[in-house]
Each structure stands twice: as C-alpha cells, then as structure tokens.
ROMI-335095 format. One line per 3 residues: number of its first residue (from 1); for each residue x, y, z of C-alpha. Coordinates in steps of 0.5 Angstrom, whole numbers, padded with zeros to 4 digits. Example, Ala and Ser with C-alpha at 12.3 -4.5 7.8 and 13.67 -1.06 7.14 Angstrom:
BEGIN
1	0025,-0009,0016; 0027,-0002,0014
// end
This chain:
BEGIN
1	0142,0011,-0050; 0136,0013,-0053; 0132,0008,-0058
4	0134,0012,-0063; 0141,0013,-0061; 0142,0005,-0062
7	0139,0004,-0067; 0144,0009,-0071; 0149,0004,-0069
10	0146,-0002,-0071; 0151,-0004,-0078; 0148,-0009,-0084
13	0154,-0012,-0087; 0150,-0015,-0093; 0149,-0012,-0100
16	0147,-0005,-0101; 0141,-0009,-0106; 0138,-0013,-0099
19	0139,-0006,-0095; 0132,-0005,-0095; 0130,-0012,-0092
22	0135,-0011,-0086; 0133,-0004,-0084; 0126,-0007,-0084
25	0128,-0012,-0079; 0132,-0009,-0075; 0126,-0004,-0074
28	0123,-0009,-0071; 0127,-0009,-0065; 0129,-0002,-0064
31	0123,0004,-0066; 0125,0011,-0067; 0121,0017,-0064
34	0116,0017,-0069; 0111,0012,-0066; 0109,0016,-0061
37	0103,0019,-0061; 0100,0024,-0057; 0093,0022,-0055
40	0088,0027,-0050; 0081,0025,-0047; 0077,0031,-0044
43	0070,0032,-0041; 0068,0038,-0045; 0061,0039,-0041
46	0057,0042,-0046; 0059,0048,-0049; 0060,0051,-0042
49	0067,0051,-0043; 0068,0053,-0050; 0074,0059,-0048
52	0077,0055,-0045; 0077,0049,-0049; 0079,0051,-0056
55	0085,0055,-0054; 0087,0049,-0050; 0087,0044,-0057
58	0090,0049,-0061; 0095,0050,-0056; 0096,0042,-0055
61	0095,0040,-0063; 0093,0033,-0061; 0095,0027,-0065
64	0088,0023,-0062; 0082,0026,-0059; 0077,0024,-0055
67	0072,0028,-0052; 0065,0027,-0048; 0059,0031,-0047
70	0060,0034,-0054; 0055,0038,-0056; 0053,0036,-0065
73	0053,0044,-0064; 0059,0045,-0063; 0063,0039,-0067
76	0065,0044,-0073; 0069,0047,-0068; 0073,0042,-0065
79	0075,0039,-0071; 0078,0046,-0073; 0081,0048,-0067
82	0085,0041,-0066; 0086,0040,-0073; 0083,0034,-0073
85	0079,0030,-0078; 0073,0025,-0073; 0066,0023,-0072
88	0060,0025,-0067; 0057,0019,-0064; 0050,0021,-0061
91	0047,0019,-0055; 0041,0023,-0054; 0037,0029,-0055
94	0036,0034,-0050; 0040,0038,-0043; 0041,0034,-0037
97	0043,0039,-0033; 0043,0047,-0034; 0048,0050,-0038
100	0050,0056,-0042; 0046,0059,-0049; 0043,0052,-0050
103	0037,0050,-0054; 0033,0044,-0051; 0034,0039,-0058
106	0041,0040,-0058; 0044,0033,-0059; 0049,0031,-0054
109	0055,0025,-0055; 0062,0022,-0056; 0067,0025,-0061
112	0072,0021,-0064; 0077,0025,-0067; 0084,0023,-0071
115	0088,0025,-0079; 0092,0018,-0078; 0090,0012,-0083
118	0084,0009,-0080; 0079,0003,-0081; 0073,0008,-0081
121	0070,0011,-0073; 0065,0005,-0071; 0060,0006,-0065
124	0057,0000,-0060; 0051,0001,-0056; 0052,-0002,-0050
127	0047,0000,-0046; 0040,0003,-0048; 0037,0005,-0054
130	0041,0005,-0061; 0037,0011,-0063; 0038,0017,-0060
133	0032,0018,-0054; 0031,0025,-0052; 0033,0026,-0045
136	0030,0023,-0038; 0034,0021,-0032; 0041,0020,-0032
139	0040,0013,-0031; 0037,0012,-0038; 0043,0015,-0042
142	0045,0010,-0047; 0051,0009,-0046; 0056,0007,-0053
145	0064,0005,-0054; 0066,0010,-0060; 0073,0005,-0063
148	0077,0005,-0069; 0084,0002,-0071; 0089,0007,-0073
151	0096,0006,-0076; 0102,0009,-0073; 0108,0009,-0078
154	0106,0002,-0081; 0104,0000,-0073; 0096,-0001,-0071
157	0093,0002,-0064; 0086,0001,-0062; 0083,0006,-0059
160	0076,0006,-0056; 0073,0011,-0051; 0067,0013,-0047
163	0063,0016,-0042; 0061,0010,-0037; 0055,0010,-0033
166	0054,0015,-0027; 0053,0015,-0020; 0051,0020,-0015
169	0056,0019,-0010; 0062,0016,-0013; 0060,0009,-0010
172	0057,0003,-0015; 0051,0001,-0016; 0047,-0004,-0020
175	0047,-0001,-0026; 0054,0000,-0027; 0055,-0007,-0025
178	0050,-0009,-0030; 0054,-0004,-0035; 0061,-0006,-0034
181	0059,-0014,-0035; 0056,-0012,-0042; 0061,-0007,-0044
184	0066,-0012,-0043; 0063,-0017,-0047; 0063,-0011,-0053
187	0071,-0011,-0051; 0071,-0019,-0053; 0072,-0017,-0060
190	0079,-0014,-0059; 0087,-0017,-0058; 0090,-0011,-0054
193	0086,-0004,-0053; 0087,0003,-0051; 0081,0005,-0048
196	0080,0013,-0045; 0075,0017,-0043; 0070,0019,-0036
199	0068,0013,-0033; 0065,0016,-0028; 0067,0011,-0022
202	0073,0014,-0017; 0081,0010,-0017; 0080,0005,-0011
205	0073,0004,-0012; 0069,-0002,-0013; 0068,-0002,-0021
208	0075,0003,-0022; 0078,-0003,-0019; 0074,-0008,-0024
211	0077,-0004,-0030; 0084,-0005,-0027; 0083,-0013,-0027
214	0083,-0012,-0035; 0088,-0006,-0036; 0094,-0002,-0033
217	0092,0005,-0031; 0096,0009,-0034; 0094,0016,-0029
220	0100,0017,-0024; 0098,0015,-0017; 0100,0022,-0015
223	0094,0024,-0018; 0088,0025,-0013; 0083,0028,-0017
226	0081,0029,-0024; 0075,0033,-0022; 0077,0041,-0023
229	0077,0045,-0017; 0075,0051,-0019; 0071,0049,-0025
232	0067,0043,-0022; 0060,0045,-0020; 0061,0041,-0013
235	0069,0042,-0013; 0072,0041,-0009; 0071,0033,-0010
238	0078,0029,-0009; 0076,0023,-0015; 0080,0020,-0020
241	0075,0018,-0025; 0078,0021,-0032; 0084,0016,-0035
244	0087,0013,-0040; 0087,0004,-0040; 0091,0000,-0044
247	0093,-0007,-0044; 0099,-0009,-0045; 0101,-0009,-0052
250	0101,-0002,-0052; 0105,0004,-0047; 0104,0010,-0045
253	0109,0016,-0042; 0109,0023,-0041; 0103,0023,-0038
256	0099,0030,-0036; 0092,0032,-0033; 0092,0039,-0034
259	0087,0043,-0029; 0084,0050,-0032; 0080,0046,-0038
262	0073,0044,-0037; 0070,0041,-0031; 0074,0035,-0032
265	0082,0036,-0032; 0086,0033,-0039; 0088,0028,-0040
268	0094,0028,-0044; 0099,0022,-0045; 0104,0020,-0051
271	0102,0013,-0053; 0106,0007,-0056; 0108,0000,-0057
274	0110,-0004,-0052; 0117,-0007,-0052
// end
C-alpha cells in the first residue's frame, strides 16, 4: 500500500470542528507524495556545454538545482532555462583551463537555484580568499558551501553544495585533508544536511570515504563513474566524485546520473523526509 493509500484509510472519529487538529496529526505519521522534491547537482564546465545544458534543465525542471563552474555570464540563463529563482556565489575571476568564447575576466562560481520559501541563500568560505582573487593555480581556488534552508509543505531541508578541492589523480593529498577538516567545522552549524555537488575525490578513495563517515551516499553502487565518457576532456576516466550526501533526517529515491549533459553526468534524485 502506498503512503497515500494508508492515509485515505486513516478515519477520525471526532467532531467535524476539531477535524483539522486530527489531519495534522495524522500527517505526522503518514506524508503524501508532495514532499518529495527533485533535486539535481551538475558540473556545467564553463560554458562549453551551454547546448546541451539548457535543453537538459527545461527538459527536467528541477525543484533545487545545484550547479559548479558557472560562469556570472551565463547565470541569467540558468535561471530561466530551469525556471528557478537563485544565487551565484563567487570564486574567482579568470579561466583555469581552455574553453569556448570566453573573456579573461569572467567570474567563475557556485550557483544555488530553487522557487520554494527559503531563509535567504548564504555562502561560507572554507578555504582561501573571501574575496574574489583572480585565478593562479588550481591549488589556490578558495573553496565555499553555498547552503540554505527551504521549506517543503511545511517541512524544512537543508541543502548545502560545493565544488571540493581537486587533485590531479584522484588520490588525496595534503590540501584536501586540510580542506575537508575546515569544511567539517563549517558543517558543525547544521542538525541534519543534504549535501551535493563535485567533490572531486573518487568512491573507495581516502577523502570520499571520510565524507561517507558523516553521511550516507546516496549515488547507487552500480555506478562506476560519473565522469562523461564521451565528454570528459581525459575520458574514459572510471571515478565516482559527483553525489548527493544526506544525513539521516532525510532520503533520497529514484536516483539517476544521466551521461550526455557536461563533462560530469547529472545527478538527479527525488529528496524526502526519512520516516
């Protein structure tokens, strides 16, 4: 029987009056379909990908998107193509590697996009500059959580994302190790989290499995990559660094990582309230 189902066969023998306290507490216990949400976390590599990109949002209409190496550029573009209201969150100025029909004083960031009632889109700087340096090594990219809180028919979620310190062969070094403790201490401030993006550090690998200490995975284990085959600029490349985290307060269903989109695959699930 599906959640809904039971729910239609929940009776309240009480007064017709007190009819609205006993749905609100019988909502407690069984939710209906309405409180997922479909949430999507893509690395859009500049704006090489714009054709395929744009088409893929309004083809998926997204309820929370989370994008990395967005261009300020291209923002505008983003929002209408998916229909969503958002915030571009800044990085740095400049081009870390070649791309397509782009100036040298381009900003490139983090773009947090949703229509559901929030408490304002924030970003944390947890490594490097505050400010927005002009690009020099890929070492010295600051590196920020873009997070807010939304509200889902009178439920709230916290969604954070990012797009983690990289590494040149998928193996950890230094840097990620001092990187992943001071983001930790940013993620101190929340209860319960869902936390996507491009983390640049492969499934079975050392600073993956630290993530894994803090949240549940919720990319399926059939999945050897999330780097596009075709579309990756070193493909093929068998890595995992693309998912959605969550800690226990919240699920997440239907997952998808769909090929044909950027350099990285979507990643697409429906987000929920655990029971």
């Amino acid at each position: 029987m599906t959640k809904s189902g039971l729910f239609n066969k929940v009776y309240c023998l009480i007064p017709k009056d007190n009819l609205n306290n006993c749905t609100k507490n019988i909502s407690k216990y069984y939710k209906t379909e309405k409180m997922t949400f479909k949430l999507i976390t893509l690395n859009i590599e500049g704006n090489k990908h714009l054709h395929t990109v744009i088409p893929f949002l309004k083809k998926e209409k997204p309820d929370v998107l989370c994008l990395q190496e967005v261009y300020d550029s291209d923002f505008e573009k983003y929002k209408e193509a998916s229909g969503l209201d958002g915030v571009f969150i800044p990085m740095f100025k400049g081009i870390s590697r070649p791309t397509e029909n782009t100036n040298p004083n381009v900003v490139q960031g983090i773009a947090l996009l949703t229509n559901f009632p929030n408490n304002g889109i924030k970003a944390t700087t947890y490594f490097g500059d505050e400010n927005v340096p002009r690009f020099t090594t890929v070492a010295e990219i600051p590196r920020k959580l873009v997070y807010t809180t939304i509200e889902v028919d009178g439920e709230k979620f916290n969604v954070g994302t990012i797009h983690f310190t990289w590494t040149p062969d998928g193996e950890a070094n230094d840097s990620q190790r001092k990187n992943f403790k001071e983001l930790m201490k940013v993620l101190e401030q929340f209860d319960e989290l869902i936390l996507c993006g491009d983390f640049n550090a492969p499934r079975g690998k050392e600073i993956f499995k630290k993530f894994e200490q803090q949240f549940k995975d919720n990319v399926p284990l059939d999945v050897d990559t999330t780097l596009d085959l075709d579309m990756h600029r070193k493909a093929p490349l068998y890595y995992v660094v693309d998912t959605i985290f969550t800690t226990p307060a919240y699920k997440v269903s239907n997952v998808r990582v769909v090929d044909g989109v950027s350099d990285h695959k979507a990643v697409i699930g429906e987000v929920d309230k655990a029971l």
